[in-house]
N, C-alpha and C positions, 0 to 999 in steps of 0.2 A: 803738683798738689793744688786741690783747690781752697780758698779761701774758709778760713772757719765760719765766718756766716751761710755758706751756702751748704754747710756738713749736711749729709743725712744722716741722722742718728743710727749705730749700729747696737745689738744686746748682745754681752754674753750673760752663757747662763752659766752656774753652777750649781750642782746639787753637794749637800755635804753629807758626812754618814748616817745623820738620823735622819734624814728623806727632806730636806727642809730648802727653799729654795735662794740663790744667791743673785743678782740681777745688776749688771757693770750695763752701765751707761757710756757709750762709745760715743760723746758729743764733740768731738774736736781732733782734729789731723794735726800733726800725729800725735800719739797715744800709746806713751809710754809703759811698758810694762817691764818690773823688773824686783829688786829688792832694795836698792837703793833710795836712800830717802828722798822725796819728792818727785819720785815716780808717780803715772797717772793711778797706776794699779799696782799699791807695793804688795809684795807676796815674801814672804819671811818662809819661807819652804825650802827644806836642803835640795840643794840640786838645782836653786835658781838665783842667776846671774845678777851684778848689783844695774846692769842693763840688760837685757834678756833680750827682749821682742819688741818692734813695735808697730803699731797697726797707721795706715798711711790711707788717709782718701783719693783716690785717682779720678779720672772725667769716667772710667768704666765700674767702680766701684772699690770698695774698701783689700785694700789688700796688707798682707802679712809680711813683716822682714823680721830674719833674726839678727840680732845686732853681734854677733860671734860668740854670743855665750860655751860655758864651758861643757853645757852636755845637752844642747841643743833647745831645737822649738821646730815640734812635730805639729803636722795636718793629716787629719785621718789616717792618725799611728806611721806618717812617712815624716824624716826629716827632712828641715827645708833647706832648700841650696841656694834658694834664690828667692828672690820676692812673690808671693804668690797670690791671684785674687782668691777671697773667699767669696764662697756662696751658702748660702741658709740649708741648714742640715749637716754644714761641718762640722769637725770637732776640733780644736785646739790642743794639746797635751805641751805643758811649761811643768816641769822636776816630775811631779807623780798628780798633778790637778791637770783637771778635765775642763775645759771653758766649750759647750755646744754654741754655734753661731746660730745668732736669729739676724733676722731681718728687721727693717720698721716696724714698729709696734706701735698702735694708733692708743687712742689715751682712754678708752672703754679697756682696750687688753691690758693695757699698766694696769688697772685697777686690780685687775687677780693676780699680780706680780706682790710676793711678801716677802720682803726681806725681814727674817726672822727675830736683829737686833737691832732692828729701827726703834722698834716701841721704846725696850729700855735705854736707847741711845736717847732719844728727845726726852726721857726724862730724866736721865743725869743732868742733860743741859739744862731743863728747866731747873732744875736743884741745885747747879752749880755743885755739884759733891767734887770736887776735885778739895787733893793734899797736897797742898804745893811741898815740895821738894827743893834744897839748896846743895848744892857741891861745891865744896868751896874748892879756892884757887889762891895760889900761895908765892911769895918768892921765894926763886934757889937759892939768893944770896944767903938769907939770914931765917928761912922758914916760915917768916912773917904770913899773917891773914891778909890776903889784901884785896878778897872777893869774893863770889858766889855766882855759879851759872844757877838760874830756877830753871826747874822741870815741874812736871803737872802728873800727879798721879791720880788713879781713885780706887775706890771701892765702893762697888756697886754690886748688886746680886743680878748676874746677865750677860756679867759683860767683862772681860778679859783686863785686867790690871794693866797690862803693857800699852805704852804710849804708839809703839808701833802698830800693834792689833786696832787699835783703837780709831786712829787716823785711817786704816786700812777701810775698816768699819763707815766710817765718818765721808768716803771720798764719794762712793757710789751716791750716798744721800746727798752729798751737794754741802759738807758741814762743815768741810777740812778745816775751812777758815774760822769757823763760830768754835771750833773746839781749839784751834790757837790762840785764837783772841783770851779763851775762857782761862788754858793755862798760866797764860801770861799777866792777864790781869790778880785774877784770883792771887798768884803770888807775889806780886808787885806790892797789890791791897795791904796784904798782909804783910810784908818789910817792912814798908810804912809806919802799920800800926805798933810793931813792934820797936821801933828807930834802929833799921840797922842803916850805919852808916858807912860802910867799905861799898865799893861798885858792886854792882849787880846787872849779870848780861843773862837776856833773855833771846829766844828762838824766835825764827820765822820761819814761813814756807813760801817755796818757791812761788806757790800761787798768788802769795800776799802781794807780788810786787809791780801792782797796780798801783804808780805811786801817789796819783791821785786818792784813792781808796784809803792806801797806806798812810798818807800825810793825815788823812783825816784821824783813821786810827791815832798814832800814835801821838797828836795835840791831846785826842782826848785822854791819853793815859796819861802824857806830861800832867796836866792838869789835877787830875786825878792823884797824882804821888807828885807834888813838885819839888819836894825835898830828898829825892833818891839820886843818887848818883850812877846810872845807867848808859849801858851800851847795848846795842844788838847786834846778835851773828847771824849772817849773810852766808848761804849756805852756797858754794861756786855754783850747784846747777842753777839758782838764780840770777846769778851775770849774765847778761843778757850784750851789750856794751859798753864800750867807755861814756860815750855819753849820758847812759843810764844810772850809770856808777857814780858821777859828777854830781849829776841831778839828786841822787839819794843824799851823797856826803854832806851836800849844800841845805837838803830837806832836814837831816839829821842832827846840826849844826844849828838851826833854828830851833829845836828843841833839848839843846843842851844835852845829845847822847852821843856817846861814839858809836865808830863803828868797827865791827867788828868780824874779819873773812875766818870762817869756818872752816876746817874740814881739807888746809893747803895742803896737797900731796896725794888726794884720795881724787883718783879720773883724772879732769885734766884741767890741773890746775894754772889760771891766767896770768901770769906775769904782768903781763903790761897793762890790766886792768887793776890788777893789786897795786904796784907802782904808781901809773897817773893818779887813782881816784886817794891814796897815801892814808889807809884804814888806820887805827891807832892800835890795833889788837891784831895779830895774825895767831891763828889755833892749828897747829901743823896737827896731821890726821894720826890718830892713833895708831894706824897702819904704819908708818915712818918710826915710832917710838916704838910698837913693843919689841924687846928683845934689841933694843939699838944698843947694845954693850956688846953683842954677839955676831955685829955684823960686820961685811968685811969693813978694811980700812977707808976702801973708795969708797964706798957706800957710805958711811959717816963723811965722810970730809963733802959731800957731795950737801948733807945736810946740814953741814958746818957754814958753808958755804954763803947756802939761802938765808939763814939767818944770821950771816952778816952779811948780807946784802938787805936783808929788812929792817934792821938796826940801825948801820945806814942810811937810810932813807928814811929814820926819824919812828918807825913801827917796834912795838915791843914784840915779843913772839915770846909765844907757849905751848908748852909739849901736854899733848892731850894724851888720856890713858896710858898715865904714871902707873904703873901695879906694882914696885917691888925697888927695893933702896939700891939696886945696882943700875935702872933706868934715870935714876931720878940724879944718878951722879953721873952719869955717863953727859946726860941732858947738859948739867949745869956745867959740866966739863965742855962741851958744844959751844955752851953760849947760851943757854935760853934762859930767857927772863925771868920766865915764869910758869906754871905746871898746875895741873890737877890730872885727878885718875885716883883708884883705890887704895892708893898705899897711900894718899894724904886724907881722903877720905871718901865715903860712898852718897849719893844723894839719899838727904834727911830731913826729914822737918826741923825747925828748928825751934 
């Protein structure tokens, strides 16, 4: 693989059903494509993998690997078995979407390249239209409030309500990050204004964690809200290493937030980054919880397990997507700390 400065840019294209055109920026080796969040190119489409595909610079040019998804990743309607180069006038096919390969594109041809919700994308951003959203998060012991995860909704006439759509939207333009930031602040602002005072964790993305970048960001929001009680979740595809991990806790710790590992149990989750770096929140994946009253015995006691082994080591743990009173005893039967999901409540304004 070579170096990401020396990448040459690749395009996919897509057209969608009203004839309108879709244009992916392949700036950087490799290039994740998938359905999982903080993929290069998330694709919310049945039939595509939470890692799917992904695209790899070589000294001969940009080639294709599937990463074992479940119903594959075809090159001009063949599936692929092995890594393959592309060349310009290929076609891609990931669930039922079509991606045509281009080659470089000099910056005279960008210019006829429209991505259809660019317009109304730059101007929600200039508007900041986002609805912050709160979900709160409760003890098993006694039911108690004892927090809120924010999310960032909007409405806008153009452009798709779901935060997933929207990031999808947001990646090719180069926004990911201006529309994180904008979630997070906009309902941070407004806790604030309102004096809630139980914790309040908010999201990042994998991209954000330049932590130079990072550190600068989040003084300016301490600032900004000094009297919140805040943590951030740290999503695993952004573990990067332990040393990285260190560096965060230590950055994090300067501005009075915790921290907080997302998502344990979904891919592959780090043990021994979770341990050294000793997060104060672990969010076991909803994957692991739903229907965990119905699972075998090994399988719970396996989950029993990790969270006393997180407990131990001084971290609370909470069972993500709670949906219904026999997860949510099963949970506190387990051991866990703490919970949210639908049967305590759905994200809401407040």
């Amino acid at each position: 693989m070579i170096p990401d400065e020396h990448t040459t840019p690749l395009r996919l294209e897509r057209k969608s059903q009203d004839g309108s055109l879709w244009v992916i920026a392949v700036e950087h080796s490799p290039f994740i494509i998938g359905r999982r969040e903080g993929s290069n190119l998330l694709l919310t489409a049945e039939g595509v993998s939470r890692k799917h595909a992904e695209l790899l610079e070589t000294s001969d040019g940009w080639r294709i690997r599937d990463c074992n998804s479940t119903n594959g990743t075809f090159v001009n309607g063949r599936r692929l078995t092995e890594t393959l180069l592309l060349n310009h006038g290929d076609y891609i096919t990931i669930g039922d979407i079509r991606f045509d390969v281009v080659g470089q594109i000099d910056d005279s041809e960008c210019t006829m390249i429209i991505n259809p919700d660019a317009e109304n994308f730059e101007r929600m951003l200039d508007l900041k239209a986002v609805i912050p959203h709160f979900q709160p998060m409760i003890s098993l012991s006694d039911g108690a409030l004892i927090g809120y995860e924010v999310l960032g909704r909007i409405i806008y006439e153009g452009l798709p309500n779901s935060p997933t759509e929207l990031f999808q939207i947001s990646r090719p333009l180069g926004r990911q990050i201006e529309l994180s930031e904008l979630f997070r602040n906009s309902a941070l602002e407004y806790a604030a204004q309102i004096g809630v005072k139980e914790l309040i964790l908010f999201n990042t993305l994998p991209e954000e964690m330049n932590l130079e970048s990072l550190a600068r960001s989040l003084k300016k929001l301490r600032l900004s809200v000094p009297d919140l009680k805040l943590g951030m979740e740290l999503h695993e595809n952004a573990i990067t290493d332990v040393r990285m991990m260190k560096r965060l806790r230590s950055m994090l710790n300067e501005q009075d937030m915790m921290l907080v590992y997302d998502d344990f149990g979904a891919g592959q989750s780090r043990l021994i980054e979770l341990l050294d770096s000793v997060p104060d929140i672990v969010k076991f994946d909803r994957a692991l919880i739903q229907n965990i009253q119905l699972r075998p015995e090994v399988s719970r006691t396996i989950i029993e397990t990790l969270v006393k082994m997180a407990r131990d080591a001084g971290i609370r743990t909470l069972a993500e997507g709670v949906n219904s009173r026999e997860e949510a005893a099963t949970c506190k039967a387990i051991g866990f700390e703490l919970a949210q999901g639908y049967y305590f409540g759905r994200p809401a304004p407040l």
